[in-house]
C-alpha positions in Angstrom: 104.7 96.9 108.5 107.5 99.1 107.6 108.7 101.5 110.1 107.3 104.5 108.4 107.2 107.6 110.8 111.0 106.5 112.7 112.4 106.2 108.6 111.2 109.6 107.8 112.2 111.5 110.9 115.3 110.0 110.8 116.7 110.8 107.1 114.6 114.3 106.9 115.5 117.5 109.1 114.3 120.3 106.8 110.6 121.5 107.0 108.8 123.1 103.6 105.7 126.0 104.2 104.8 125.6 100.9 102.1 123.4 100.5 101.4 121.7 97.3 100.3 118.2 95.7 103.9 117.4 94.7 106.5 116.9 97.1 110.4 116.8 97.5 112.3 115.0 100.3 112.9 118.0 101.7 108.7 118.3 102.6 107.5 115.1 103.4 108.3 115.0 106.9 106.3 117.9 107.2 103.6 117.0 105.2 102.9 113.7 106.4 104.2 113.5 109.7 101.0 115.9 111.5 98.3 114.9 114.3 95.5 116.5 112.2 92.7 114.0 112.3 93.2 114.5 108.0 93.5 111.5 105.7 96.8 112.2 103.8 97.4 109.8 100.3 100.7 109.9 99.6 101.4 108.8 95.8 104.8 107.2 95.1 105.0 107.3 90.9 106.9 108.1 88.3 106.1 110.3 84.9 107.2 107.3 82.4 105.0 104.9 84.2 102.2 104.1 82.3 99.6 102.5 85.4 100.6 105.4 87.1 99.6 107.9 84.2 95.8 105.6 84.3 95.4 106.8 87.9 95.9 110.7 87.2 92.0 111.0 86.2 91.2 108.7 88.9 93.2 110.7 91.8 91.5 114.1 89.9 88.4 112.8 90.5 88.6 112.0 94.2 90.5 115.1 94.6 87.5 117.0 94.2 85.0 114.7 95.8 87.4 114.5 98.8 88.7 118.4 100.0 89.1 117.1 103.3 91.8 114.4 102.0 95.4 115.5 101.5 97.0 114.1 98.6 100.4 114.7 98.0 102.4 112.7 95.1 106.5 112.3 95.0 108.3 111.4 92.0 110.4 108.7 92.7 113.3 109.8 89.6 114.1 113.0 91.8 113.5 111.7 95.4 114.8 109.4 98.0 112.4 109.0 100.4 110.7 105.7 98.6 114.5 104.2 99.1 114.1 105.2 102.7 110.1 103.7 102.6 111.3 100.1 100.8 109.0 101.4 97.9 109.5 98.8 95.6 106.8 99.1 93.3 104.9 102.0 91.6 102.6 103.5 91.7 102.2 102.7 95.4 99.9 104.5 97.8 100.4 105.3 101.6 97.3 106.0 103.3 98.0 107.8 106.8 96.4 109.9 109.9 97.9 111.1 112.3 101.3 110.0 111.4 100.1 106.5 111.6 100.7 104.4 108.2 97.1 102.6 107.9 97.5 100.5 104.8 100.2 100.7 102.1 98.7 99.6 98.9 100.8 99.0 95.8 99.6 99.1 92.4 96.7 101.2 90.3 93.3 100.6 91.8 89.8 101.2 90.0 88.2 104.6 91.7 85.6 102.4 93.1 88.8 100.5 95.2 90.3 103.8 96.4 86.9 105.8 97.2 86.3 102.7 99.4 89.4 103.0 100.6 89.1 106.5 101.6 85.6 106.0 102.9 87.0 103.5 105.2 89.0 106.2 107.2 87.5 108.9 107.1 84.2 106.8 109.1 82.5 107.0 105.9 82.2 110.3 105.6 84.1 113.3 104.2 82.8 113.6 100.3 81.8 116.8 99.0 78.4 115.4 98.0 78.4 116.2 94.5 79.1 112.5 93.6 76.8 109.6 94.5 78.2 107.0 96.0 77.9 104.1 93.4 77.0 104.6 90.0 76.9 102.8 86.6 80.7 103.0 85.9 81.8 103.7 89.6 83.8 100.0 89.2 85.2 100.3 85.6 88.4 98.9 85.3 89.7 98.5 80.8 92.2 95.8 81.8 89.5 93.3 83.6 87.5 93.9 79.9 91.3 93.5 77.5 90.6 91.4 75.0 86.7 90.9 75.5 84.7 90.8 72.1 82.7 93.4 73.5 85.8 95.2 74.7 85.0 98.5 72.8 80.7 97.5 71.3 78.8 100.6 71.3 77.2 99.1 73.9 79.7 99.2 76.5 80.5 103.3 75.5 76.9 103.9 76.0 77.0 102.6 79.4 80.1 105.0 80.2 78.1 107.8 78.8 78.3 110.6 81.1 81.2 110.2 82.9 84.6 111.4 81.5 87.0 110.0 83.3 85.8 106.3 82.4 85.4 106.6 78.6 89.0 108.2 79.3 90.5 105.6 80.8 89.4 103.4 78.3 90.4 105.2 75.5 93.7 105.0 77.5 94.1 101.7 77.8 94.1 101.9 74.0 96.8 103.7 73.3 98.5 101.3 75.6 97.2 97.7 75.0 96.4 98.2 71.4 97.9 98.8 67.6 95.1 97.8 65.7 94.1 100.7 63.8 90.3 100.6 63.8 90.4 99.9 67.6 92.6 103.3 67.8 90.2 105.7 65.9 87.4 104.5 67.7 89.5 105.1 71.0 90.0 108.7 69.3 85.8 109.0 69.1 85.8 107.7 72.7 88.1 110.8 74.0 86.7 112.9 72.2 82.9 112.2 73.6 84.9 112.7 77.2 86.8 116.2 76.1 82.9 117.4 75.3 81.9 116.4 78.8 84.9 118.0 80.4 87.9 119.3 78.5 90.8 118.4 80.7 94.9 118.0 81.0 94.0 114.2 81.0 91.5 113.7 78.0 93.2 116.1 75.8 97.0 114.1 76.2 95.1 111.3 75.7 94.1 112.7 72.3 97.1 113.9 71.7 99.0 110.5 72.1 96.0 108.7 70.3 96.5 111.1 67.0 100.4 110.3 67.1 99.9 106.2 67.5 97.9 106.6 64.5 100.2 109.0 62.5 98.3 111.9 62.4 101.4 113.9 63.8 100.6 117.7 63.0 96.8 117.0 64.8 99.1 114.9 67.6 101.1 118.1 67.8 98.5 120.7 68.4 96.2 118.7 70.8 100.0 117.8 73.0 100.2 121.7 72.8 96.5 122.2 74.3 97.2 119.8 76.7 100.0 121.2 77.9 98.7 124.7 77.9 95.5 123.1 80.1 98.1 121.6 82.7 100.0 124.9 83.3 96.1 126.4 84.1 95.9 124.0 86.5 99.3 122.9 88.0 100.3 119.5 86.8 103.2 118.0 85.4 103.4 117.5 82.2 106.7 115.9 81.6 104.9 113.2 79.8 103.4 114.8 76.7 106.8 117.0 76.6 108.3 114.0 75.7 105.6 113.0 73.6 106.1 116.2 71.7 109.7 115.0 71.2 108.3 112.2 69.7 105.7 113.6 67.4 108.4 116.0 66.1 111.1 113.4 65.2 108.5 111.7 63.0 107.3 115.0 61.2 
């Protein structure tokens, strides 16, 4: 197991009292390295990876079901400390309490993986208790379904009914696993069922990037816009659907 408290206390000196989900070299020593009893999830990513982009809904979500959880993320682009940490793959995820590195897990992981994950330290406790513990699409994962016949049947959208994040994420995988057309506009009805259960950053990019892989640039263009104007509401980075914008304009 990598050294990960000696590395960090070593290479960082400065101390941030700002807290906030995204951190800077100059933080994380103070961030992570506490005796708090807290679960901290620290995120290693970076904004043009595209597994990393499929855990933002995920992370969300367990975000809200988890208040007692600290989750910070670091860019990797504009930070050093995943040199110091050996990070060698992204995303990658650093579970830790009280400064002591539990599991480092590398890779996306279904919100089923990572609840359980979290459940594990925290004694099986800590949820807000708005979310049941296992439900129909707790487990949904696109990529283990790519290339079924029933990849995208009515049938399998009806059983993600409900739940936003999962007809998001498959509408997702989408825009990122597929270029036939009719797959795409149905991938556009799909987000578009999870924008009217809960209009979000995450749903409306996805729009947004579905409208542009299908040429509809001046729709592509408005929805980037909403998207962006939903992530300033709430905080995130949106570095991604600036550069989609780019991209949407240099076609126009």
């Amino acid at each position: 197991m990598r050294n990960f408290c000696t590395a960090l206390l070593v290479l960082f000196g400065l101390n941030s009292a700002f807290a906030q989900t995204e951190i800077s070299d100059f933080e994380i020593e103070d961030r992570l390295l506490v005796n708090n009893d807290r679960l901290i999830i620290m995120d290693f990513y970076a904004t043009w990876c595209a597994p990393c982009k499929r855990m933002e809904p995920i992370i969300a979500r367990l975000e809200e079901e988890f208040p007692n959880v600290d989750f910070y993320k670091m860019d990797v682009d504009k930070n050093e400390a995943d040199d110091v940490l050996e990070v060698e793959s992204i995303p990658t995820y650093i579970f830790i309490k009280n400064e002591e590195n539990l599991e480092w897990v590398e890779g996306a992981m279904s919100y089923e993986d990572m609840r359980a994950k979290i459940l594990q330290y925290t004694g099986g406790s800590g949820g807000s208790g708005n979310a049941p513990i296992t439900s129909v699409t707790d487990d949904f994962d696109p990529d283990y379904y790519h290339g079924d016949s029933d990849e995208f049947s009515s049938a399998k959208i009806r059983s993600l009914s409900g739940d936003w994040s999962a007809l998001n994420s498959l509408a997702w995988h989408a825009y990122l696993e597929h270029n036939d057309v009719q797959v795409l506009l149905k991938a556009i009805d799909i987000t578009k069922q999870s924008i009217e259960l809960d209009e979000n950053y995450f749903n409306v990019d996805t729009l947004a990037a579905l409208l542009y892989k299908t040429g509809n640039y001046t729709r592509a263009l408005k929805e980037a816009k909403r998207a962006i104007t939903l992530a300033k509401q709430s905080g995130m980075d949106y570095t991604t659907t600036t550069e989609l914008i780019d991209n949407i304009i240099d076609r126009m």
